[in-house]
N, C-alpha and C positions, 0 to 999 in steps of 0.2 A: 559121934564126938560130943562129947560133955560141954556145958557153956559155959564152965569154968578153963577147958583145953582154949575153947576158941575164943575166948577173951583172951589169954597168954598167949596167941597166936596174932592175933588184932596189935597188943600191945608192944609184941617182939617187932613188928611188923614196919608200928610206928616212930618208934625209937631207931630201927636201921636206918628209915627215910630220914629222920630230923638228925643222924651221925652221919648220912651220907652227906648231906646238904655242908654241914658243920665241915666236914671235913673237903667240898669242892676246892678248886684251888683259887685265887685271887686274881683279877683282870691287874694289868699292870697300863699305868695311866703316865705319858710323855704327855708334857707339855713344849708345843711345839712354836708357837709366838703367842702376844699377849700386847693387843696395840690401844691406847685411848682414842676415844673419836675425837675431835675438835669439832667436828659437827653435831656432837653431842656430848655436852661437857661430863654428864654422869655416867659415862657407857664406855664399857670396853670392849672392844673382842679377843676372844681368847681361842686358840685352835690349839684340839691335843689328839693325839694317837689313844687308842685304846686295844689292846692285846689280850686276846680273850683266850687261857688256856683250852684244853677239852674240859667238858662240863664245869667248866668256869660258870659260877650265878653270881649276878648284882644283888644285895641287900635291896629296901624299897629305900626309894629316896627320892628327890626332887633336884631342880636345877636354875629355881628364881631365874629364869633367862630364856630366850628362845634361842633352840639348840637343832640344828640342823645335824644330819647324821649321814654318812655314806662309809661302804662297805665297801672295803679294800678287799680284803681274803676270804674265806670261809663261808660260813652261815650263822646268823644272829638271831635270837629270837628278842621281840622287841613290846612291850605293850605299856599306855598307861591307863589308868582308873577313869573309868568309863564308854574306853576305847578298844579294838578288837584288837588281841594278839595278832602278830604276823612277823614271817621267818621269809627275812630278807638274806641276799647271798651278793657277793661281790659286784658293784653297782648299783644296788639298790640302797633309797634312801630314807629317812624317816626324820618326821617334825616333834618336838614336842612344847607345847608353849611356856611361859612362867610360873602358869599355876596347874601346870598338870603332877602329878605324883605321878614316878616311872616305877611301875608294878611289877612289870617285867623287862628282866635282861639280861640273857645270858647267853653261850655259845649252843647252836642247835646240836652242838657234835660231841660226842664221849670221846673221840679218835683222833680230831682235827682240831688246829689251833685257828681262831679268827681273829680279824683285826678292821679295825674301822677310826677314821675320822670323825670328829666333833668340831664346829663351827659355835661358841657361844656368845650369844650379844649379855650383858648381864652387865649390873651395875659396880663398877669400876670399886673392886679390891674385894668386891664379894667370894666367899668358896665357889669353888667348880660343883659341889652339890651340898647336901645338906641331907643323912638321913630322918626320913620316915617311920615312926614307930606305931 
């Protein structure tokens, strides 16, 4: 095969991956309460559902907040920057801190729908995330 073939082989290759990705479906994101602390006057918590189509992916982004995570359905895969992916499944949990950037997140499953809770302390009127570029 010529190295002109398998360069247009490389490049068809990469472009399906980056129109696959383009084209995954979107998490759909309930927000489920959203309370002030009075024990701390700049803080809220905020709890929302997350619904992860099959091969649903999260963009990279952050969450200014410490965010506690548990797995109602399916299977998630979860990772932030500097930290080790892991494919948590219905009861399993995950932290991420203020200043972590969430690298990874999306559904472990091409076939199956997941879903999870989010718990976020974060400073009262701030967004639920903030992408990453």
């Amino acid at each position: 095969m010529s190295v002109s073939r398998i360069l247009a082989a490389v490049l068809l290759s990469a472009a399906g991956a980056v129109a696959a990705q383009e084209a995954a479906p979107h998490a759909s994101v309930a927000t489920l309460t959203s309370k002030a602390l009075s024990d701390y006057p700049s803080k809220e918590v905020t709890m929302i559902t997350v619904d992860y189509p099959p091969g649903s992916v999260d963009p990279v982004h952050r969450h200014d907040a410490h965010a506690f995570v548990y797995v109602l359905q399916g299977s998630i895969v979860m990772g932030v920057k500097g930290g080790k992916t892991v494919t948590l499944k219905a009861g399993d949990t995950f932290y991420e801190g203020p200043d972590d950037v969430h690298t990874v997140g999306r559904n472990a499953s091409q076939t199956e729908p997941a879903k999870f809770v989010v718990w976020l302390l974060k400073d009262r009127g701030a967004p639920l995330l903030t992408p990453v570029h």
